[in-house]
PDB file of N, CA, C and O in Angstrom:
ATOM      1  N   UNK A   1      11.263  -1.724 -17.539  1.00  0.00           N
ATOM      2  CA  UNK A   1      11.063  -0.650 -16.596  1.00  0.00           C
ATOM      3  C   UNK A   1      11.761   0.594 -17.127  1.00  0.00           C
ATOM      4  O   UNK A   1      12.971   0.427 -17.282  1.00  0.00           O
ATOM      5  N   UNK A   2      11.318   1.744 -17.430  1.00  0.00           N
ATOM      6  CA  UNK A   2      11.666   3.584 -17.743  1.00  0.00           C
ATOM      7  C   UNK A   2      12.100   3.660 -16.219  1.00  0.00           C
ATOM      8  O   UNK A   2      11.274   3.241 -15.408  1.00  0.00           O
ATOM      9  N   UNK A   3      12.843   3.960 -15.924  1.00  0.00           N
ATOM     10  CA  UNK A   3      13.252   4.820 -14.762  1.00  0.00           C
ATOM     11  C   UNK A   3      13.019   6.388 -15.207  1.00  0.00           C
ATOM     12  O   UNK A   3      12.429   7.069 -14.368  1.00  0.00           O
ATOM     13  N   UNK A   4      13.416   7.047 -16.437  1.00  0.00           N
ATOM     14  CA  UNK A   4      13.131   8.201 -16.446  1.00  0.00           C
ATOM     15  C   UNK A   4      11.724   8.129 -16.632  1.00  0.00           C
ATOM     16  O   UNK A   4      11.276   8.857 -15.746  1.00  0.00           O
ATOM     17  N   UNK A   5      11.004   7.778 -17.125  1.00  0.00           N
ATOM     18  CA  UNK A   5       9.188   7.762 -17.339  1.00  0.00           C
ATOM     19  C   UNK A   5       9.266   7.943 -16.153  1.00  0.00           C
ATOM     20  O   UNK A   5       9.485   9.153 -16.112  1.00  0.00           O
ATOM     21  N   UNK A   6       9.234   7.488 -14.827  1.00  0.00           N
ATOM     22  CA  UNK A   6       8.910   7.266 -14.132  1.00  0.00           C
ATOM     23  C   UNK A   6       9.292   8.468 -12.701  1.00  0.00           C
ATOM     24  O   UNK A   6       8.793   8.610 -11.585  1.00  0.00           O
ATOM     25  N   UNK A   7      10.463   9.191 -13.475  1.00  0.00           N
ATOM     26  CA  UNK A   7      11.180  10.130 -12.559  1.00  0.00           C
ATOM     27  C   UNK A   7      10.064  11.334 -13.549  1.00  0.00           C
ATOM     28  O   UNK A   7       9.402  12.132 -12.886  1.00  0.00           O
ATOM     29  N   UNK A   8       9.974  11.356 -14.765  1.00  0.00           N
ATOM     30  CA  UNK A   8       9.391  12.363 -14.823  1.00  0.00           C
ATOM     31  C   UNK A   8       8.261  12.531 -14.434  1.00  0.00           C
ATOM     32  O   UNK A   8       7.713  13.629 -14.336  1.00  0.00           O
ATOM     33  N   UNK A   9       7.667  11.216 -14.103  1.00  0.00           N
ATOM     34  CA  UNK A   9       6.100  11.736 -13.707  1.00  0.00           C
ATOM     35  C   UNK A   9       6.175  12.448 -12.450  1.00  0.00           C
ATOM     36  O   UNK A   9       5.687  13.543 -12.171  1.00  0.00           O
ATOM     37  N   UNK A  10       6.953  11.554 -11.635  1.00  0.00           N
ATOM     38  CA  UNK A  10       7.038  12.255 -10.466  1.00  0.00           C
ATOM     39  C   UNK A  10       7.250  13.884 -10.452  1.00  0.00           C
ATOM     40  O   UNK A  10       6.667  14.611  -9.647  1.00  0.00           O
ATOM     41  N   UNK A  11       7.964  14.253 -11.232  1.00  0.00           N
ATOM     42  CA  UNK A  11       8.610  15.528 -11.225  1.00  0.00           C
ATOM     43  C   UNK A  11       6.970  16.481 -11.513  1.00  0.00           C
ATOM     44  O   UNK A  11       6.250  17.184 -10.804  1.00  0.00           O
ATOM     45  N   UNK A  12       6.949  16.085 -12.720  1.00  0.00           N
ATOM     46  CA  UNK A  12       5.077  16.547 -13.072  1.00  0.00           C
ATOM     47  C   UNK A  12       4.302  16.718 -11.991  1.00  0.00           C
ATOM     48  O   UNK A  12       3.921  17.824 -11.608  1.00  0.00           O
ATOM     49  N   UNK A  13       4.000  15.527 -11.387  1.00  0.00           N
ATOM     50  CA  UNK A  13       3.097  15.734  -9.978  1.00  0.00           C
ATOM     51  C   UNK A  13       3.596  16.409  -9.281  1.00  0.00           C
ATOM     52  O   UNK A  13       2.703  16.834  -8.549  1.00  0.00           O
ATOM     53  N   UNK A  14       5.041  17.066  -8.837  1.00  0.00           N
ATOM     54  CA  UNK A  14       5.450  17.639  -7.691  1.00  0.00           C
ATOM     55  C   UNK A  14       5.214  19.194  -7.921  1.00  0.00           C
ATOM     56  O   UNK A  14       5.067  20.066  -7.064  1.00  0.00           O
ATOM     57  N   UNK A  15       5.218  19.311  -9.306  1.00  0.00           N
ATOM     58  CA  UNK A  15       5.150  20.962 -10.074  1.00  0.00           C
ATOM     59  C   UNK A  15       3.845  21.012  -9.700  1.00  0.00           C
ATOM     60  O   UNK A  15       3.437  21.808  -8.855  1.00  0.00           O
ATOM     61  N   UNK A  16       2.771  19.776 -10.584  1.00  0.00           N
ATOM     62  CA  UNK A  16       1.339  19.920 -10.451  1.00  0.00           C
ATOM     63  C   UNK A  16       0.708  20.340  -8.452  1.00  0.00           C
ATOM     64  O   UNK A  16      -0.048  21.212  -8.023  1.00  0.00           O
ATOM     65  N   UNK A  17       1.287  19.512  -7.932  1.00  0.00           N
ATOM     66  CA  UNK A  17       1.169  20.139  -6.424  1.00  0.00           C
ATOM     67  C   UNK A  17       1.213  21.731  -5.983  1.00  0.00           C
ATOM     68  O   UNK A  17       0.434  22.470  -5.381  1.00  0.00           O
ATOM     69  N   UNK A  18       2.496  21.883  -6.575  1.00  0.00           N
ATOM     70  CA  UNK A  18       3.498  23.206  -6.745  1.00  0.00           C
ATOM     71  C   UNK A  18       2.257  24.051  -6.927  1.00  0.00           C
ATOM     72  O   UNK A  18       1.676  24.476  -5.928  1.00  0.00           O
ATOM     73  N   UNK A  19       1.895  24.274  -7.931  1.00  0.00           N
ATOM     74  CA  UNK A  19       0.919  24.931  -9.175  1.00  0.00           C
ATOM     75  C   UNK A  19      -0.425  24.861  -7.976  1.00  0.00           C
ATOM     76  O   UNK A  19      -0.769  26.033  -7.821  1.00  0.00           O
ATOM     77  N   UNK A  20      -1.311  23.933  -7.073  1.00  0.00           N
ATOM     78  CA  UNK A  20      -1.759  23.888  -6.403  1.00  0.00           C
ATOM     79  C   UNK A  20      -1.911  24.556  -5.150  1.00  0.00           C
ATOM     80  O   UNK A  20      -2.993  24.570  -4.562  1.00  0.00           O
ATOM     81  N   UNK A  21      -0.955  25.071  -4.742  1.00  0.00           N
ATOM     82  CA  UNK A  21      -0.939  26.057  -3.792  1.00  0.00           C
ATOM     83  C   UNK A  21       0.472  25.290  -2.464  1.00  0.00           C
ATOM     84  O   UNK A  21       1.123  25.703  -1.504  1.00  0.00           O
ATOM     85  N   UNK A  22       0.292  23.908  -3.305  1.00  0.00           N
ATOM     86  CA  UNK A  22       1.210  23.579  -1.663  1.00  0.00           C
ATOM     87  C   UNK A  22       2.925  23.764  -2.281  1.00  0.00           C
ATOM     88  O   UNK A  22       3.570  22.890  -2.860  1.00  0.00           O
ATOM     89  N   UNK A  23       3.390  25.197  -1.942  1.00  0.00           N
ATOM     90  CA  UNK A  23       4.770  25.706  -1.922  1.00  0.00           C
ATOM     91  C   UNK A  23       5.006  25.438  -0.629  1.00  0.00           C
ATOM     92  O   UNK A  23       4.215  25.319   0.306  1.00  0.00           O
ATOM     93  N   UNK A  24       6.274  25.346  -0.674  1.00  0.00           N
ATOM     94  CA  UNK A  24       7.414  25.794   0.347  1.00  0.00           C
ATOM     95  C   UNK A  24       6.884  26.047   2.281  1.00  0.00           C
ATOM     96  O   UNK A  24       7.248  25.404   3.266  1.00  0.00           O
ATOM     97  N   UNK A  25       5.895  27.272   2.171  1.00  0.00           N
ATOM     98  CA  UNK A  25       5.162  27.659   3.199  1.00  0.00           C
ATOM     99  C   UNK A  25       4.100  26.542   3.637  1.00  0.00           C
ATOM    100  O   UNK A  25       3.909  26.361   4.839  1.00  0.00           O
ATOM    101  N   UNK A  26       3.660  26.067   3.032  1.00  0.00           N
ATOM    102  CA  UNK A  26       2.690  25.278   3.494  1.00  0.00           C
ATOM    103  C   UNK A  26       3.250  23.715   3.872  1.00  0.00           C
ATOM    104  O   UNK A  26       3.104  23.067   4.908  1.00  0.00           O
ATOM    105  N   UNK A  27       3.924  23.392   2.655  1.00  0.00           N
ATOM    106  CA  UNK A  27       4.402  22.615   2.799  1.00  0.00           C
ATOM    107  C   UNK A  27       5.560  22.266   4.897  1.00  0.00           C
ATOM    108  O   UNK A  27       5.622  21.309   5.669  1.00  0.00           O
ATOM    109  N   UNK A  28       5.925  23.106   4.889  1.00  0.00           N
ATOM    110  CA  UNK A  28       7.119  23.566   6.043  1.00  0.00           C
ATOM    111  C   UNK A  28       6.104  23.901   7.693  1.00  0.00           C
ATOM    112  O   UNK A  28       6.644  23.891   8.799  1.00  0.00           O
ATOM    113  N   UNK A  29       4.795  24.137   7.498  1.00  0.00           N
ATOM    114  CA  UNK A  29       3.959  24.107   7.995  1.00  0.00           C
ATOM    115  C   UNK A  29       3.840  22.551   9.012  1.00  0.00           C
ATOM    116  O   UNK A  29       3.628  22.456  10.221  1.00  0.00           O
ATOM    117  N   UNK A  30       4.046  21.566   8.085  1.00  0.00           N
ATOM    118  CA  UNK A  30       3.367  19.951   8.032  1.00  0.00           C
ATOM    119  C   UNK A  30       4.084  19.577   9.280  1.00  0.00           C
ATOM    120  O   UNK A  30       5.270  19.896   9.371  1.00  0.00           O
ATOM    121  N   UNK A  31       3.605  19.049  10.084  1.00  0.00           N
ATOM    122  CA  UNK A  31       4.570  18.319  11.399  1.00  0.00           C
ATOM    123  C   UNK A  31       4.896  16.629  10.624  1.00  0.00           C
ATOM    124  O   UNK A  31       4.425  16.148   9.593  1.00  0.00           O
ATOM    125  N   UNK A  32       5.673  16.177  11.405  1.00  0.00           N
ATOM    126  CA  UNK A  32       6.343  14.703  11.092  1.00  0.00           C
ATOM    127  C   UNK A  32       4.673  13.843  10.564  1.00  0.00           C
ATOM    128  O   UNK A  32       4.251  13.295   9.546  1.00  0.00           O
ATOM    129  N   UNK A  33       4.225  14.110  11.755  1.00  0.00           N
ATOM    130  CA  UNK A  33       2.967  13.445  11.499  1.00  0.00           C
ATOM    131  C   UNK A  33       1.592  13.407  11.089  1.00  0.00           C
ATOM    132  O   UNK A  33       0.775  12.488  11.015  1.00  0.00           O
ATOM    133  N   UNK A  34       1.511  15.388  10.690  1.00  0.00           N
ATOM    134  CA  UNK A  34       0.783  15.252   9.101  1.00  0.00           C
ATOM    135  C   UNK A  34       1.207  14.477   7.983  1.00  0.00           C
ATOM    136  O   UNK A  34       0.536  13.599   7.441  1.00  0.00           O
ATOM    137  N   UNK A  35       2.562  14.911   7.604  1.00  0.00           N
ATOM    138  CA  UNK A  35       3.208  14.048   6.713  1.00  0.00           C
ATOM    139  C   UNK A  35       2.836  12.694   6.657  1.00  0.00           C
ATOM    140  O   UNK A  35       2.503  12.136   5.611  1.00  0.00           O
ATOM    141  N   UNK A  36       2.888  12.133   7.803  1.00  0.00           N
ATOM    142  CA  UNK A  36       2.491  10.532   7.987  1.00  0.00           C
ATOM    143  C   UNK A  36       1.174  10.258   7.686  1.00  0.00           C
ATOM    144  O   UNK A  36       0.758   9.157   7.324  1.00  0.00           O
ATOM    145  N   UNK A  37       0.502  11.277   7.837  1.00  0.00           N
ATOM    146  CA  UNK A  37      -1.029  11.303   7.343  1.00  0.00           C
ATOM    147  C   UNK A  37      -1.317  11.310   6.186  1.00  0.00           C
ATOM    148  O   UNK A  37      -1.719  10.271   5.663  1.00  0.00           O
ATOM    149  N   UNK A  38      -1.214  12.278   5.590  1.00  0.00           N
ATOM    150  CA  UNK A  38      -1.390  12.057   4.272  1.00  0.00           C
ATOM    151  C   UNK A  38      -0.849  11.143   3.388  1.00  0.00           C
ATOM    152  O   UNK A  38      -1.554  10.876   2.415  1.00  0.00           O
ATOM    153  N   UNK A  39       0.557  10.426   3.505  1.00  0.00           N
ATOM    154  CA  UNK A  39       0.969   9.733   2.744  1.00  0.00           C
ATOM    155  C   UNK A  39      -0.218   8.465   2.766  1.00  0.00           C
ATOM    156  O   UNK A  39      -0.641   7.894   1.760  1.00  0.00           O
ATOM    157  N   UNK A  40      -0.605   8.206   4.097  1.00  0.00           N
ATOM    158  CA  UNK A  40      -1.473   7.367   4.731  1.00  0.00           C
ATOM    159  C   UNK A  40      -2.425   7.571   4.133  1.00  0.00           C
ATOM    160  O   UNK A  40      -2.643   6.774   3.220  1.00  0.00           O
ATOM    161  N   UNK A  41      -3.249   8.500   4.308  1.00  0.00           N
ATOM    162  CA  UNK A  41      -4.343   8.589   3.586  1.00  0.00           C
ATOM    163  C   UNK A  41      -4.724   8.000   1.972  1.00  0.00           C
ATOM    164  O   UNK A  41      -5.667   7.276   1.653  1.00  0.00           O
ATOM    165  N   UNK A  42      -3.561   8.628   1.032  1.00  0.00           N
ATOM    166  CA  UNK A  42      -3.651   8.569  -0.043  1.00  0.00           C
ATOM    167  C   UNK A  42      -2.925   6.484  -0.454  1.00  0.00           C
ATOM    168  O   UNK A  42      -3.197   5.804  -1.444  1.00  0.00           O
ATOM    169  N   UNK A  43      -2.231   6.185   0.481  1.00  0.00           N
ATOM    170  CA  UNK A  43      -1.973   4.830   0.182  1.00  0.00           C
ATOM    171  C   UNK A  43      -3.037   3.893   0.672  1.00  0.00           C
ATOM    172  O   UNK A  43      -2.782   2.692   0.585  1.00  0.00           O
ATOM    173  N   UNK A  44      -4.284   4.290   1.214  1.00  0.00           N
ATOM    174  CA  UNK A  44      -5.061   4.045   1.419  1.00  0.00           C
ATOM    175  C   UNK A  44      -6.010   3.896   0.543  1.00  0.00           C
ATOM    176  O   UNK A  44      -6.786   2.945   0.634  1.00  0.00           O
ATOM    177  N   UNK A  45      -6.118   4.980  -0.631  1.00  0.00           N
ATOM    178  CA  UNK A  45      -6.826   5.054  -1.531  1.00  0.00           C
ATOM    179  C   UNK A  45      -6.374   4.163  -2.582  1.00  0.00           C
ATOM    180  O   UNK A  45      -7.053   3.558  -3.413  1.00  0.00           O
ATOM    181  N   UNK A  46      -5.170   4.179  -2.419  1.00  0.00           N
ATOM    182  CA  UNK A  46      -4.331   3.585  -3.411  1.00  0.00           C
ATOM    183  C   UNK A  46      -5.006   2.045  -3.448  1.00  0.00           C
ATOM    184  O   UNK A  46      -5.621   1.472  -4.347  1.00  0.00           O
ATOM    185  N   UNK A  47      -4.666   1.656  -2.216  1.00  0.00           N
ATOM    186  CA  UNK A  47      -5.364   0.249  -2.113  1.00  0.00           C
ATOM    187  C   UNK A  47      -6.480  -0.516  -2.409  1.00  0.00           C
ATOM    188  O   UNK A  47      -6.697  -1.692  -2.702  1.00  0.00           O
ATOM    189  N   UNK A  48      -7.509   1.097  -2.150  1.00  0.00           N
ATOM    190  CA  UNK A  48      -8.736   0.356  -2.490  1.00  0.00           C
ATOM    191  C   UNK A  48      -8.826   0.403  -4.053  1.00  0.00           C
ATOM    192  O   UNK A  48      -9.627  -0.351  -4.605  1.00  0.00           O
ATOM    193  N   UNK A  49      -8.012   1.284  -4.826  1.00  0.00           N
ATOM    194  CA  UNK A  49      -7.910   1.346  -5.960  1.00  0.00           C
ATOM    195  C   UNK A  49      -7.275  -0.437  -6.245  1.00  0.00           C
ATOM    196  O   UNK A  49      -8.299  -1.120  -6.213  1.00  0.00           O
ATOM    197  N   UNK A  50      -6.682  -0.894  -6.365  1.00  0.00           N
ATOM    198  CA  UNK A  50      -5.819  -1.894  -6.204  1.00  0.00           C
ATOM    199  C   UNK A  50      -7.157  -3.151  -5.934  1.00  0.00           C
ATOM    200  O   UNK A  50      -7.167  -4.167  -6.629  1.00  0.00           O
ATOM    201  N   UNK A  51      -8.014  -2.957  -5.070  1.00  0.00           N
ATOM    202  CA  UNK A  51      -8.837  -3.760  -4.573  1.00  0.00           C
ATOM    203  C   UNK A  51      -9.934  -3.847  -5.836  1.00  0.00           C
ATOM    204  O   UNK A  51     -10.488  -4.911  -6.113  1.00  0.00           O
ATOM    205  N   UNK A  52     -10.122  -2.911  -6.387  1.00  0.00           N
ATOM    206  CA  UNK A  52     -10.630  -2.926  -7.790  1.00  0.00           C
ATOM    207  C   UNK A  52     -10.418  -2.882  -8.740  1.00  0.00           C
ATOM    208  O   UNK A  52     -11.144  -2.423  -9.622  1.00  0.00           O
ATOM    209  N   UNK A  53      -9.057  -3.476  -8.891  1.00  0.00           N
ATOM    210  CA  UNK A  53      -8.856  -4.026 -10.226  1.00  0.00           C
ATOM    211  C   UNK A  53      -8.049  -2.787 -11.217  1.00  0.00           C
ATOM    212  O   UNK A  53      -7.620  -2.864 -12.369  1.00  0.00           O
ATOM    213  N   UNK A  54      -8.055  -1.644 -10.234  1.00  0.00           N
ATOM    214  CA  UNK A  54      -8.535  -0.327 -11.320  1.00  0.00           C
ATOM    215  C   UNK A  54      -6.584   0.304 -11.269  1.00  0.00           C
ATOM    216  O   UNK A  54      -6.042   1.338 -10.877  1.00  0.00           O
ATOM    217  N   UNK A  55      -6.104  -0.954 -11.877  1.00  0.00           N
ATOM    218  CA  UNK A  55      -4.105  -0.423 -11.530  1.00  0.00           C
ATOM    219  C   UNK A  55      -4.180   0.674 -12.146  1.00  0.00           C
ATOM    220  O   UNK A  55      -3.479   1.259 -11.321  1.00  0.00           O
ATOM    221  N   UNK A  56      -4.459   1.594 -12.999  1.00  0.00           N
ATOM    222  CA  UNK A  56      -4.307   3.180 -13.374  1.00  0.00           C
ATOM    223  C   UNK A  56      -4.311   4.061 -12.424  1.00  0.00           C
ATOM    224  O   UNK A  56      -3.377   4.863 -12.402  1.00  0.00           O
ATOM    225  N   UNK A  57      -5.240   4.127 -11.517  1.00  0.00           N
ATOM    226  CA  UNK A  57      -5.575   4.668 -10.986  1.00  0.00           C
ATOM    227  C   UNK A  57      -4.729   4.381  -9.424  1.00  0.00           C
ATOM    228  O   UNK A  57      -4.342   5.359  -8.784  1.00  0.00           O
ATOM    229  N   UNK A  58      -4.558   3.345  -9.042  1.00  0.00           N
ATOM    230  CA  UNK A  58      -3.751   2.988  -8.299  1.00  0.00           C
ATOM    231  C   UNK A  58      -2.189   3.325  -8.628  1.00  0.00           C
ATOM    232  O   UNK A  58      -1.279   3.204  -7.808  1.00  0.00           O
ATOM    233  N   UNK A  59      -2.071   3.681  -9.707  1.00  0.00           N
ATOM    234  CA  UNK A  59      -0.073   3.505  -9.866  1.00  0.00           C
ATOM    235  C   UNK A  59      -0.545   5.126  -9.973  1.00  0.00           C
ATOM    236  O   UNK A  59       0.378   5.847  -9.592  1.00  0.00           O
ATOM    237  N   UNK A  60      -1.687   5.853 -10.373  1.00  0.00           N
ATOM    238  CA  UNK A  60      -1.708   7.515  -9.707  1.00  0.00           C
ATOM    239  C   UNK A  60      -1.875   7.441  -9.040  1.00  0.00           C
ATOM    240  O   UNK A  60      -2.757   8.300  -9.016  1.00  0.00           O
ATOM    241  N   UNK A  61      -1.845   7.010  -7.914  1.00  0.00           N
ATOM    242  CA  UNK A  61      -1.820   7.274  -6.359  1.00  0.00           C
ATOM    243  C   UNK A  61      -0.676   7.183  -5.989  1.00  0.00           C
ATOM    244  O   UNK A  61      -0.259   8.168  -5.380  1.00  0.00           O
ATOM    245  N   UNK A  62       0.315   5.988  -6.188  1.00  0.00           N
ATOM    246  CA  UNK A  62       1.590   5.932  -5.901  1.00  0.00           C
ATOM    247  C   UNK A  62       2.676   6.829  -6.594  1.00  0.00           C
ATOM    248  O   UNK A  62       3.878   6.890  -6.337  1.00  0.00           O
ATOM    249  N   UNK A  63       1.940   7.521  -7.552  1.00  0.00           N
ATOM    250  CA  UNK A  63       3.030   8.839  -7.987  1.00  0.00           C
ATOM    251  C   UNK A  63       2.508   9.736  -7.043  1.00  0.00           C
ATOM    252  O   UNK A  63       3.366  10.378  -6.437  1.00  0.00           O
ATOM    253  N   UNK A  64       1.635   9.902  -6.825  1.00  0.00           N
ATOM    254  CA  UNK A  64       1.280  11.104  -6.139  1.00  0.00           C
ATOM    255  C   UNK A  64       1.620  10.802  -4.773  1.00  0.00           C
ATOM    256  O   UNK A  64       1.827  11.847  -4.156  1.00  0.00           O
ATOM    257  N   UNK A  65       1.791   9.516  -3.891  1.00  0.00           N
ATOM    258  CA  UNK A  65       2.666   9.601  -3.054  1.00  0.00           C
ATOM    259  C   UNK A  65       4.079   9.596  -2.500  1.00  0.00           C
ATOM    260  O   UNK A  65       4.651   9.721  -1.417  1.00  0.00           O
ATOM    261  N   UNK A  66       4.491   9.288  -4.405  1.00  0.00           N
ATOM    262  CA  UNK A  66       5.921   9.766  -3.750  1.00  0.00           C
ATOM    263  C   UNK A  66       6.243  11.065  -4.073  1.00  0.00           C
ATOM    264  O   UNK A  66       6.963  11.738  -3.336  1.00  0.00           O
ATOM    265  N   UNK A  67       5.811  11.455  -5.033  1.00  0.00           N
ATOM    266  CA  UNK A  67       5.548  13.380  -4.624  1.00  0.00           C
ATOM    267  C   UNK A  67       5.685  13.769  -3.629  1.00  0.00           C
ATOM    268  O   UNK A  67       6.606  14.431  -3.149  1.00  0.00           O
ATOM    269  N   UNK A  68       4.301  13.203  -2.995  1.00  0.00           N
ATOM    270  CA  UNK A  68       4.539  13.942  -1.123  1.00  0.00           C
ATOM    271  C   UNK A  68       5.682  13.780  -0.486  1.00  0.00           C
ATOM    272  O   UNK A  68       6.159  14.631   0.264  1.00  0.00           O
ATOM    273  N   UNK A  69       6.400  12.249  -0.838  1.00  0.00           N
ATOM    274  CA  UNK A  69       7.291  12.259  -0.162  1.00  0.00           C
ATOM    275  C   UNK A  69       8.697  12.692  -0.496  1.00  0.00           C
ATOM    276  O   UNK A  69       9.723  12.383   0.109  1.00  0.00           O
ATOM    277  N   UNK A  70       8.543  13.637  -1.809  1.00  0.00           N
ATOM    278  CA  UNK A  70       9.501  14.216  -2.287  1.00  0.00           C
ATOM    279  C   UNK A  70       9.426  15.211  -1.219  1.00  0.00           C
ATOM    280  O   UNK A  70      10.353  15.513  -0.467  1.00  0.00           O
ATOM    281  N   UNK A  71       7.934  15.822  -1.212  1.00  0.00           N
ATOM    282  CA  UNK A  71       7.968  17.383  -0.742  1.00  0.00           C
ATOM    283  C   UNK A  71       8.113  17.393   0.894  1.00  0.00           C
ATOM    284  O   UNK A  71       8.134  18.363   1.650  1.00  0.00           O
ATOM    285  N   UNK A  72       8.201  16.065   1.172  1.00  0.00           N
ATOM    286  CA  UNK A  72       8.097  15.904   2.934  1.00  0.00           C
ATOM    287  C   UNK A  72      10.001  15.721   2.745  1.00  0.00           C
ATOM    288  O   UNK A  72      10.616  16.108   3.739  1.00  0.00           O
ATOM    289  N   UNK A  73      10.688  15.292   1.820  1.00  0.00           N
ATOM    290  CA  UNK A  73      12.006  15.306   1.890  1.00  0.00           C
ATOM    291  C   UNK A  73      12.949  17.121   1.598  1.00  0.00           C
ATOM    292  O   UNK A  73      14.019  17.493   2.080  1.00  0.00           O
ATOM    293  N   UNK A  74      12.078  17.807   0.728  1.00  0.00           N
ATOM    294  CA  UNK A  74      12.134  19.087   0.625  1.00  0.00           C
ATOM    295  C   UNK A  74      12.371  19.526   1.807  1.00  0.00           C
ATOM    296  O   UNK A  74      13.451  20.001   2.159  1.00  0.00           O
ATOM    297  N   UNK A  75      11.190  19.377   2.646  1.00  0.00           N
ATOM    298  CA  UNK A  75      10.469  20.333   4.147  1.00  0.00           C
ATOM    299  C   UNK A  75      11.575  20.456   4.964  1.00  0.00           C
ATOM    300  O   UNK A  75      12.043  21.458   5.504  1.00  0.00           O
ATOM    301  N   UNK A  76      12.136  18.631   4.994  1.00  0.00           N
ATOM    302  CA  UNK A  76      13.247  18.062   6.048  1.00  0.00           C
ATOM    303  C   UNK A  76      14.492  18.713   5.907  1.00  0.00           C
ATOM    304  O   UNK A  76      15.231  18.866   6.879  1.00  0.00           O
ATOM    305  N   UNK A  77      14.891  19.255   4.352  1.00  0.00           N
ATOM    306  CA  UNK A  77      16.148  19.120   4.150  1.00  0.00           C
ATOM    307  C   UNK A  77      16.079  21.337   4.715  1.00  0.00           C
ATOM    308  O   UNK A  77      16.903  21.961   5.384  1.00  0.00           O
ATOM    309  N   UNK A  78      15.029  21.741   4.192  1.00  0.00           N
ATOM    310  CA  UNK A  78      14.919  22.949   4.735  1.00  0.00           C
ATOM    311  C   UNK A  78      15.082  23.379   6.071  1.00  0.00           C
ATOM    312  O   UNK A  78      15.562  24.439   6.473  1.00  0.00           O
ATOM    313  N   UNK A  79      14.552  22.274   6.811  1.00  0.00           N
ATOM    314  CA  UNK A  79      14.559  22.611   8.081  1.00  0.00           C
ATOM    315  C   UNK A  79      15.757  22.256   8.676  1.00  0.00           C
ATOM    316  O   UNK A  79      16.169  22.747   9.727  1.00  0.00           O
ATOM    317  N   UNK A  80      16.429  21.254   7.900  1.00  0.00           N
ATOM    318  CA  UNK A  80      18.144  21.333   8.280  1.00  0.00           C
ATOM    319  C   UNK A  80      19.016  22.698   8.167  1.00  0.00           C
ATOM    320  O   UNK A  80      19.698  23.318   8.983  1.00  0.00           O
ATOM    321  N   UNK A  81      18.710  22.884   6.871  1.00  0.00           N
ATOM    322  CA  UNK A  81      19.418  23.900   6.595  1.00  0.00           C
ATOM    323  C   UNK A  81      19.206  25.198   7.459  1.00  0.00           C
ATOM    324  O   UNK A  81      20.186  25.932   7.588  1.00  0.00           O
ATOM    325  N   UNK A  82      17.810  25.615   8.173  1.00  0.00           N
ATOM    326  CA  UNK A  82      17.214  26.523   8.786  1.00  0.00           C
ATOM    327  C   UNK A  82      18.109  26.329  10.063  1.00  0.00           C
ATOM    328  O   UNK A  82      18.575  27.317  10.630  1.00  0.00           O
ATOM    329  N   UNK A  83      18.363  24.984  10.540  1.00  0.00           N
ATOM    330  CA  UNK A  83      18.876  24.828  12.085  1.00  0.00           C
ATOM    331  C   UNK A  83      20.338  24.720  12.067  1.00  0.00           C
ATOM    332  O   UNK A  83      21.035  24.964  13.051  1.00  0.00           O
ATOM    333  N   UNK A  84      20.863  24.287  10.729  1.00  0.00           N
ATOM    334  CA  UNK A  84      22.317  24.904  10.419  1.00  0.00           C
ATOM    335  C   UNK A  84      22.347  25.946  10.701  1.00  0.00           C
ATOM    336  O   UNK A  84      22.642  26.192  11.871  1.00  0.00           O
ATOM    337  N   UNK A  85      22.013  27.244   9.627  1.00  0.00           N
ATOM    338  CA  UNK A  85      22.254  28.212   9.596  1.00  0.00           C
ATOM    339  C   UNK A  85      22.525  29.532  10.531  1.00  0.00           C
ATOM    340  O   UNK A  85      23.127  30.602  10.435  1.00  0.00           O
ATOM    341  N   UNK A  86      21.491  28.621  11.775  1.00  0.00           N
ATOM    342  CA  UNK A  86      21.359  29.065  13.274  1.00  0.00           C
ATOM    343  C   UNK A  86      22.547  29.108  14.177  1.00  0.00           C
ATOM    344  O   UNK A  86      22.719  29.764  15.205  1.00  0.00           O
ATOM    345  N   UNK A  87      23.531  28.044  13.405  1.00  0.00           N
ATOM    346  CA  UNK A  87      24.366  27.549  14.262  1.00  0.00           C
ATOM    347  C   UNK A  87      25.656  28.305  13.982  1.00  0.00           C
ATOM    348  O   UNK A  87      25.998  28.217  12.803  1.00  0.00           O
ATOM    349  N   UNK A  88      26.356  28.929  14.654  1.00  0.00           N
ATOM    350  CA  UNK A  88      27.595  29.601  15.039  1.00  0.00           C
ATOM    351  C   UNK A  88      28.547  28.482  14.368  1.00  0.00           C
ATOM    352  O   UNK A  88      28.019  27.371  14.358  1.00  0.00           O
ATOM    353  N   UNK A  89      29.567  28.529  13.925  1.00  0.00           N
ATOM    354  CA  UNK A  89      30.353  27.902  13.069  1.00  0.00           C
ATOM    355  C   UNK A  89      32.134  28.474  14.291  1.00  0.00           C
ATOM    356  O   UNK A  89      32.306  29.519  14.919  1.00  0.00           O
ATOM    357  N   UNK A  90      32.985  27.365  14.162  1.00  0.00           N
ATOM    358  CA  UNK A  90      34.224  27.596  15.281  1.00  0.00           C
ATOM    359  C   UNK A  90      35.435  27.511  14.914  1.00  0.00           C
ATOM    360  O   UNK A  90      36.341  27.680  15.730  1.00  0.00           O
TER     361      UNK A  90
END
C-alpha cells in the first residue's frame, strides 16, 4: 500500500475539482445534505462500477469521493471559523 500515491491522487482530484469551478463559494453554498448527496450519488456509481468488474474505474470514484469529502471538510472547517470569528472573545 503507497499512502502517498494515494494522498496525492486525492490532492489532484481536489485541484482538478478546484480548476472545475467548484471553489470555496460554491462549495460553502452545499447544505449538510447536498453533501450527503453527492457523496451518495457518486458511491453509487462507484458500485455499479464494482458490479462490473470494472475496479479502475471504481477506485476513480472512490478518489473522487474522498475529494468531496475533503471539500465538504474544507466547507465545515470554514464555517467554524466564520461562527468563531463572530464571536466576541472575554
Amino acid at each position: 500500500m503507497d499512502l502517498g500515491k494515494i494522498f496525492s491522487e486525492l490532492y489532484d482530484e481536489r485541484k482538478r475539482q478546484l480548476t472545475k469551478g467548484f471553489t470555496a463559494n460554491v462549495d460553502d453554498s452545499n447544505s449538510p445534505y447536498d453533501w450527503y448527496a453527492l457523496v451518495h450519488d457518486y458511491n453509487s456509481w462507484a458500485r455499479r462500477m464494482g458490479a462490473m468488474c470494472s475496479w479502475q474505474r471504481m477506485r476513480r470514484r472512490y478518489v473522487q469521493i474522498a475529494a468531496l469529502a475533503i471539500a465538504a471538510i474544507e466547507a465545515i472547517d470554514r464555517q467554524i471559523e466564520r461562527e468563531n470569528s463572530g464571536k466576541q472573545t472575554r
